[in-house]
ChimeraX commands (.cxc) that place a marker at each C-alpha (Angstrom):
marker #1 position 220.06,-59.02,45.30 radius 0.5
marker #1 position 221.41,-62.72,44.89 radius 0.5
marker #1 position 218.73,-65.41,44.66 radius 0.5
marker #1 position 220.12,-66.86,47.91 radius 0.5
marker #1 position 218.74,-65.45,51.43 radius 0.5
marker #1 position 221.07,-66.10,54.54 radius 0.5
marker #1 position 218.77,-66.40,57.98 radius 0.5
marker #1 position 219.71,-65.62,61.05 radius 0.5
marker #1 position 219.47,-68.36,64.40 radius 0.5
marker #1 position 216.61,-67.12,66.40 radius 0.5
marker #1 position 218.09,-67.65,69.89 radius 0.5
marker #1 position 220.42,-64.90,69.25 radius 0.5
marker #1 position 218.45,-62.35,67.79 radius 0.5
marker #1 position 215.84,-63.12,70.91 radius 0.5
marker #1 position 218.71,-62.26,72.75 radius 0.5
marker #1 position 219.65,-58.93,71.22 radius 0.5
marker #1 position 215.94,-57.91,71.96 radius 0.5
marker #1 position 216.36,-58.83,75.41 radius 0.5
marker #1 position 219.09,-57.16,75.93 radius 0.5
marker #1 position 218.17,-54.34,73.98 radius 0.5
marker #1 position 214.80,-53.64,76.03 radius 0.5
marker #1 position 215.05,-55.23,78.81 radius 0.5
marker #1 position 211.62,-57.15,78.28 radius 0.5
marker #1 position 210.67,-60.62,80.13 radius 0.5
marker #1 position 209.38,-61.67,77.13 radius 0.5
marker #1 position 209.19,-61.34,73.58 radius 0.5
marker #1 position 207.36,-62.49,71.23 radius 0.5
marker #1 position 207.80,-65.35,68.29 radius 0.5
marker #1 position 206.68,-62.94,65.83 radius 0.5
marker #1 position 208.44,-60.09,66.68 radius 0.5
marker #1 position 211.98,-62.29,67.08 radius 0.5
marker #1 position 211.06,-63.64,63.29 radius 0.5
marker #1 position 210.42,-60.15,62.45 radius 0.5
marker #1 position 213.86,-59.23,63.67 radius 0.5
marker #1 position 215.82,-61.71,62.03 radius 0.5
marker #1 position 214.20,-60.85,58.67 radius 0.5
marker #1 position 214.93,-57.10,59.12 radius 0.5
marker #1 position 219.06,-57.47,60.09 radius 0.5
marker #1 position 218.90,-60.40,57.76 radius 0.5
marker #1 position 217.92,-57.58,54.98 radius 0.5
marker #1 position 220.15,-54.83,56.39 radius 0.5
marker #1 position 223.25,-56.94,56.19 radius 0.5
marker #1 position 222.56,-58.46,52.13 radius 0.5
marker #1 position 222.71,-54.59,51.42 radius 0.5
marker #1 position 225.61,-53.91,53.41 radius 0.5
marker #1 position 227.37,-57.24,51.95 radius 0.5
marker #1 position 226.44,-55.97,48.58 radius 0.5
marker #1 position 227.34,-52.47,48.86 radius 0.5
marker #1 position 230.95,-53.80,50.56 radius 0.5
marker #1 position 231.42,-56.58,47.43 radius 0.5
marker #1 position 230.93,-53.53,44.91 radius 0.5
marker #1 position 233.72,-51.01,46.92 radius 0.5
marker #1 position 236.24,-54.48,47.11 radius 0.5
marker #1 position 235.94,-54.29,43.43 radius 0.5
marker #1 position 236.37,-51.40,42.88 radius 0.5
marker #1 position 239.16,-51.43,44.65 radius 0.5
marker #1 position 240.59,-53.97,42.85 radius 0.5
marker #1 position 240.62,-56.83,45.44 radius 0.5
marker #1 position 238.44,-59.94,45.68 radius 0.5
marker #1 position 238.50,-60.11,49.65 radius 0.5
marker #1 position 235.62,-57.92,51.45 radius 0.5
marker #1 position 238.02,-56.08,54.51 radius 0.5
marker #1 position 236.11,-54.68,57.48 radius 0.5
marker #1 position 236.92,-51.24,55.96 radius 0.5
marker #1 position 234.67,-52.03,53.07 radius 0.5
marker #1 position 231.62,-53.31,55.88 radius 0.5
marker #1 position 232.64,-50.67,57.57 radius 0.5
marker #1 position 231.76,-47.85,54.91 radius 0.5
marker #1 position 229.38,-49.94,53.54 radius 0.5
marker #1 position 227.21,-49.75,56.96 radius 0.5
marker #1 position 227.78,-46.20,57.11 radius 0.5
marker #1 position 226.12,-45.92,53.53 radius 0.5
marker #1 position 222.82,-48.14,53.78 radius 0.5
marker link #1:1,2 radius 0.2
marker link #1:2,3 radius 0.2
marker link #1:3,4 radius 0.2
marker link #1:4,5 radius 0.2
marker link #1:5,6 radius 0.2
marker link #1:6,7 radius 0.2
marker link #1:7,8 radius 0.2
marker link #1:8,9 radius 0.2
marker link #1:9,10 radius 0.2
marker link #1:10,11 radius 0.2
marker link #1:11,12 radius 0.2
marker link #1:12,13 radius 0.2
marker link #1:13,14 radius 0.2
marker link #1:14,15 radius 0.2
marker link #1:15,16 radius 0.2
marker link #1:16,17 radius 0.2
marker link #1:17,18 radius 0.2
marker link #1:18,19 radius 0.2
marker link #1:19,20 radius 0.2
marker link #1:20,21 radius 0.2
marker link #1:21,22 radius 0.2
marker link #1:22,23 radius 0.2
marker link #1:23,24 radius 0.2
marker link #1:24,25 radius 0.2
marker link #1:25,26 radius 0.2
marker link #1:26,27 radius 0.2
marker link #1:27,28 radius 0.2
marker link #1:28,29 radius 0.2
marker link #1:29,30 radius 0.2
marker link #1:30,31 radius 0.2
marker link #1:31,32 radius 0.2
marker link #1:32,33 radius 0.2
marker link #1:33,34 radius 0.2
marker link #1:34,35 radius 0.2
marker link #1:35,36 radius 0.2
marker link #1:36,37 radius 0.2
marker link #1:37,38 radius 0.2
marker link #1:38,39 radius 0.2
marker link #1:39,40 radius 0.2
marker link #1:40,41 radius 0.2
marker link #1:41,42 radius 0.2
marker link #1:42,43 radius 0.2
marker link #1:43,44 radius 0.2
marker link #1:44,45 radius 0.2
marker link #1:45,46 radius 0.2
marker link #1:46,47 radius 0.2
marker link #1:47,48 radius 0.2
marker link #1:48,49 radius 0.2
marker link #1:49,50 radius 0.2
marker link #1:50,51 radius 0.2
marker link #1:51,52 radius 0.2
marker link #1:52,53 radius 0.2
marker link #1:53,54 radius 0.2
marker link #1:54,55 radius 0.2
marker link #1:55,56 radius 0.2
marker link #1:56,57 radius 0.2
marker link #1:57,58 radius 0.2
marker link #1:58,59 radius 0.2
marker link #1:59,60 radius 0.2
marker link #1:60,61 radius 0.2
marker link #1:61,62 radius 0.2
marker link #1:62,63 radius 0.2
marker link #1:63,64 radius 0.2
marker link #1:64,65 radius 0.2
marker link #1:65,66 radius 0.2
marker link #1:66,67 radius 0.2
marker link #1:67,68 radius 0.2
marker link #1:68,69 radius 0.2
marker link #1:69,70 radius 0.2
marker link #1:70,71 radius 0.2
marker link #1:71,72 radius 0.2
marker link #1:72,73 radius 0.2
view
């Protein structure tokens, strides 16, 4: 992976917990904890979707290549 390491707002991914579970509350670490794990998942999936662009012959990422990419990681 690139040296550089994108990170997600908190507020949202709180959200997406909340929404997700249905809980009153949720925890700091768990919302940090979150953020780091989707924060992971999509680097791979960005990765895996530069590489098919490529090798495709284009330089712009489409949402087909995030698309396939997703289903891959």
């Amino acid at each position: 992976m690139s040296g550089k390491r994108a990170s997600l707002p908190l507020a949202p991914v709180e959200k997406i917990i909340r929404a997700g579970s249905g809980a009153n509350r949720v925890s700091s670490g768990a919302t940090k904890t979150l953020a780091n794990v989707l924060t992971e998942i999509a680097l791979k999936i960005s990765e895996r979707a530069t590489f098919l662009a490529k090798h495709a012959g284009r330089k712009t990422i489409k949402a087909e290549d995030i698309n396939l990419a997703s289903k891959e990681i």
